[in-house]
N, C-alpha and C positions, 0 to 999 in steps of 0.2 A: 540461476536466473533471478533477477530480481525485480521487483513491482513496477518498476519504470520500463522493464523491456517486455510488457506482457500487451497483446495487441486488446482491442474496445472488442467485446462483447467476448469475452473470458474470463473462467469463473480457475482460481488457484487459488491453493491451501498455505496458509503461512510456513513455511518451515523455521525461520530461525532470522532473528533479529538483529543486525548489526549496528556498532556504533555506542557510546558509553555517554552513563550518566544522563543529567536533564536530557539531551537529547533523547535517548532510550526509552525515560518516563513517558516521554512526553507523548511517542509514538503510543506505547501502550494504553495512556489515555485515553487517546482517542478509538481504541478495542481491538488495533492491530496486534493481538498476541498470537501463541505459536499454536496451530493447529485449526483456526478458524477462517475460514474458506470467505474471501475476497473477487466479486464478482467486477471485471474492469466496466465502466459506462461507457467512456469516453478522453481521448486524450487533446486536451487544448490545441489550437493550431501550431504553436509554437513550440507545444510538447511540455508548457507549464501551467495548471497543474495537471494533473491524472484525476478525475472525477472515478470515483470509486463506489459500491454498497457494500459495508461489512454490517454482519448483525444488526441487520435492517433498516439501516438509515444510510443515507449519501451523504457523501463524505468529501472533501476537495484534499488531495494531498499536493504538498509540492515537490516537483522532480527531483530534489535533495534529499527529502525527508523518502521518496519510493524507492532511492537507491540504495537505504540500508535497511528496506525489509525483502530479506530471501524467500522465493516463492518456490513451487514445484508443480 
């Protein structure tokens, strides 16, 4: 499953990050790495972005970038 299919008011753990390069970085930048637990807020009406709290701040991801982080 991955971060774009996880319903609002759900909390999953990263499992494994997909997709190469700056992209990749970039994800981890912002503190989506493997094993750190991603609580969902809320998903835009249009379903872009995914409003997110990881490691304590809110986050806005976009539907692209939530489809290559694997959750559990």
């Amino acid at each position: 499953m991955t971060l774009k299919e996880v319903k609002p008011g759900i909390t999953v753990k990263v499992k494994k990050l997909l997709g190469e390069g700056a992209v990749k970085r970039r994800i981890m930048d912002m503190g989506l790495t493997k094993g750190v637990d991603v609580y969902v807020r809320k998903i835009a009406p249009l379903g872009d972005p995914v409003e997110i709290t990881v490691r304590g701040y809110e986050l806005s991801v976009r539907k692209a970038d939530a489809e290559l982080v694997e959750v559990q």
